[in-house]
N, C-alpha and C positions, 0 to 999 in steps of 0.2 A: 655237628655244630662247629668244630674248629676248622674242617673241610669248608666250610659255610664264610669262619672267618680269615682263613688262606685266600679264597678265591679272591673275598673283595677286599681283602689287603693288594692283593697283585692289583687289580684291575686301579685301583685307585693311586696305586704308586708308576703302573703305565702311565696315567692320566697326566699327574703331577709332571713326571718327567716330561711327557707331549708337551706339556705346555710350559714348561718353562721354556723347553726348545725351542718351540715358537714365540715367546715372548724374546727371547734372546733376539731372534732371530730379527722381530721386527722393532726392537729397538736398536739394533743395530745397524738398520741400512742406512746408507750413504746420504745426506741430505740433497734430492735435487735443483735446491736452488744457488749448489753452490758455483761461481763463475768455472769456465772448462779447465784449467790447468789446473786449479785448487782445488777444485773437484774430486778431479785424474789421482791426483797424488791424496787424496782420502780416503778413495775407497779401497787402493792396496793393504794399507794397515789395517781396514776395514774388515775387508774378506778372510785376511790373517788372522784377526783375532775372533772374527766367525767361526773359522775353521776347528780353531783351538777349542772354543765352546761346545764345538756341537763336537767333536771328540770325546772330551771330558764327561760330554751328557749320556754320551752314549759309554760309555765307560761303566759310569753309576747305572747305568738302566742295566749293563749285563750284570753287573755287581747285583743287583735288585734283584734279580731275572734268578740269578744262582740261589739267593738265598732264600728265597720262595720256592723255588724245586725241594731244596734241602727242608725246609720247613712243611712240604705236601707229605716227603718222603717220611717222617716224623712222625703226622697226624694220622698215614695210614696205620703204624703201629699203634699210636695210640688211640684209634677208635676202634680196632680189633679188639685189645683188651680194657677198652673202660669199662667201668661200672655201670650200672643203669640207676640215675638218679631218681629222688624222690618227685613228683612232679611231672613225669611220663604219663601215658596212659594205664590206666589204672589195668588192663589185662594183661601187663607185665609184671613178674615180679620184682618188686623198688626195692634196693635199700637205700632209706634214707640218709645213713652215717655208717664210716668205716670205720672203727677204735684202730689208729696205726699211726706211728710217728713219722711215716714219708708217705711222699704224694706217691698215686696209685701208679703214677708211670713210672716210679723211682725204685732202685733196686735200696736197699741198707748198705752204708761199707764195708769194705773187703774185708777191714780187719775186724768187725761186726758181723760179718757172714760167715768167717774163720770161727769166732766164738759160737756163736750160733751151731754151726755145725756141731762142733765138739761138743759142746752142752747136750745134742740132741744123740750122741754117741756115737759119732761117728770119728775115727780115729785124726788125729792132729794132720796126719800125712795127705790122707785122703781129701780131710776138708780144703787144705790146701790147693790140692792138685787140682778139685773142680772149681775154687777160685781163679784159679791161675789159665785154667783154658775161657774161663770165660773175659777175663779179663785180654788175652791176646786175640779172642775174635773180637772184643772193642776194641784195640789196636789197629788189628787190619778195617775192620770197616772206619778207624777216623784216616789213616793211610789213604784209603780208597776217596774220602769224600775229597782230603786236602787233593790228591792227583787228578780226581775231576773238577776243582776249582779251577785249578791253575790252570788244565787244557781247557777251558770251558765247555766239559760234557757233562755237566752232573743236569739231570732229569730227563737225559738221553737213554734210548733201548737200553745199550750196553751196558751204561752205570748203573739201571734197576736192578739189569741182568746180575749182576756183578754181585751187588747188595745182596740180591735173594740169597744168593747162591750162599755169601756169609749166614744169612740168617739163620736157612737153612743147618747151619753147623751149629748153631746155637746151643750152648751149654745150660740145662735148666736143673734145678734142684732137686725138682720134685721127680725128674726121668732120674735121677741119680742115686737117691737112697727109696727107702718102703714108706708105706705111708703113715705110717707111727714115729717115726725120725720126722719125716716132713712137717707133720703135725706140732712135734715137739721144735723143730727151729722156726719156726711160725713164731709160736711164741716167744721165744728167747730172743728172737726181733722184732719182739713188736710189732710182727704185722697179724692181721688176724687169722684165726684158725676153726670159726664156731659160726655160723650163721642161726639166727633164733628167729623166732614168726611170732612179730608183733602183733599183727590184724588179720584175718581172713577176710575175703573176699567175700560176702552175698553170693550163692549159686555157682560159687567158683570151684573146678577139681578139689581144691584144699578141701573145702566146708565139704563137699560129698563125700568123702573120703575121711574122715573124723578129723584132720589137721587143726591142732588147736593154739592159739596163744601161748607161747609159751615152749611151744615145742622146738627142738633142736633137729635141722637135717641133717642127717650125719651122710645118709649116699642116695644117689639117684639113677636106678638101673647099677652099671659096673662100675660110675662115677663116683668117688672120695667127693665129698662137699666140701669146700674150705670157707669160700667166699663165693659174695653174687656172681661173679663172673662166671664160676664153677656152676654154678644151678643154673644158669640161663642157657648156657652152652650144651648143657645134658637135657635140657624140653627143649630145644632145637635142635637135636642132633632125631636120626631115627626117623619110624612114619608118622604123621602126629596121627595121635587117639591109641595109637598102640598100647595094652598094658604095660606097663614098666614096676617094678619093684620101689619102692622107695621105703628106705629105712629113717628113721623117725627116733630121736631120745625124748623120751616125758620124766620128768624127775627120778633121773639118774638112770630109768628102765628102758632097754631097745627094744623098738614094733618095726614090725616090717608094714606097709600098706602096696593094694595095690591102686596105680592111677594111671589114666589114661593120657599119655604121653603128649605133650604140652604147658602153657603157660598154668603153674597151681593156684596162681589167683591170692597171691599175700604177701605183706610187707614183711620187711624182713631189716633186723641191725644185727651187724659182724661185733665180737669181742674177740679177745684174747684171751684165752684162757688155760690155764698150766694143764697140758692132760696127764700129770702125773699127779694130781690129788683128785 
């Protein structure tokens, strides 16, 4: 969807630009009725101040041009990790609402990710230090966009090139401590840590497999569940129909089930929840 509204942002801010250029362009020619001398000497100042125009236009149009690259480059991360919303087709699994104080593409602050950390036992030093690397590769990659600004190569090979290669060094939380820690700074920032199955699907893996209302994912195969993103990526990963393990909470008790690997056919809402009571 936002690939969708990238595109014809650009195409439309092409447009605008076309045409103002051409508008400029034909209200500024020279009038031919004017006698030869006075003519002569109107159209120099003329074509001068044409010039200066259609510079400036194009000036804004690469201005345009950059910032719609940097705004494509953007959207590709953020449809990698979005959520899948309510209102999709029904043979994916939706969740409707996430319980989390920041938007799904936003990280919490440092000094919120620092606490968090420590909260979830992880030594004051430590939290620090995987703050602090992630924080320098967003340095180098705002470094890298400002230097393809100003050369004008950002949405070029190279600059992709460039980017990945940051991404790739990407410092992530959950590579960093176990998943009991991860679970517990989940919480301590408010973002969620519990996905719950609102609805079963009619005829869907869920319902043949006993998945009931009510019930908590806890893992899918060797997958920790945290949030939707986590379950969509674990029934798409793999051959689909393969068995797969899935581990299951029902009031307070863990089942393990098995299901044939693919979409399980149920809504689902994220909370927060302390896993230390």
């Amino acid at each position: 969807m936002l690939k969708a509204y990238a595109g014809i942002f650009l195409l439309i801010s092409i447009g605008v630009a076309a045409g103002l250029l051409l508008a400029d362009l034909r209200d500024q020619q020279p009038a031919t009725d004017s006698p030869g001398a006075q003519g002569q000497r109107a159209i120099a100042p003329a074509r001068e101040a044409d010039e200066q125009r259609i510079a400036a236009l194009e000036a804004n149009l690469r201005q345009l041009q950059a910032r719609i690259s940097d705004l494509e480059s953007r959207v590709v991360i953020a449809d990698e990790s979005g959520d899948i919303e309510a209102g999709e087709p029904a043979s994916f699994d939706a969740a409707p609402q996430a319980v989390s104080r920041f938007r799904r593409d936003a990280s919490p602050p440092q000094d919120m990710m620092i606490a968090g950390l420590t909260a979830a036992g992880i030594d004051p030093y430590t939290a620090e230090d995987i703050v602090r690397r992630q924080n320098r590769l967003e340095l180098e990659r705002l470094d890298l966009r400002d230097k393809a600004s100003r050369e004008g190569t950002i949405g070029t090979a190279e600059f992709r090139q460039q980017m990945q290669a940051l991404r790739d060094q990407e410092v992530t939380i959950r590579e960093e401590i176990d998943e009991n820690a991860y679970e517990s700074y989940l919480y301590h920032t408010g973002q969620p840590n519990r996905v719950a199955v609102d609805s079963v699907i009619m005829g869907s893996a869920a319902e043949n497999s006993g998945i009931q209302p009510g019930d908590v994912i806890v893992r899918y195969g060797n997958q920790r569940v945290y949030n939707s993103r986590d379950l969509r990526a674990a029934t798409t990963a793999g051959e689909r129909d393969e068995p797969v393990a899935v581990t299951i909470s029902r009031r307070g008790s863990e089942m393990t089930l098995t299901i044939p690997r693919g979409p399980l056919g149920v809504r689902m809402s994220a909370s927060s929840e302390d896993p230390g009571q």
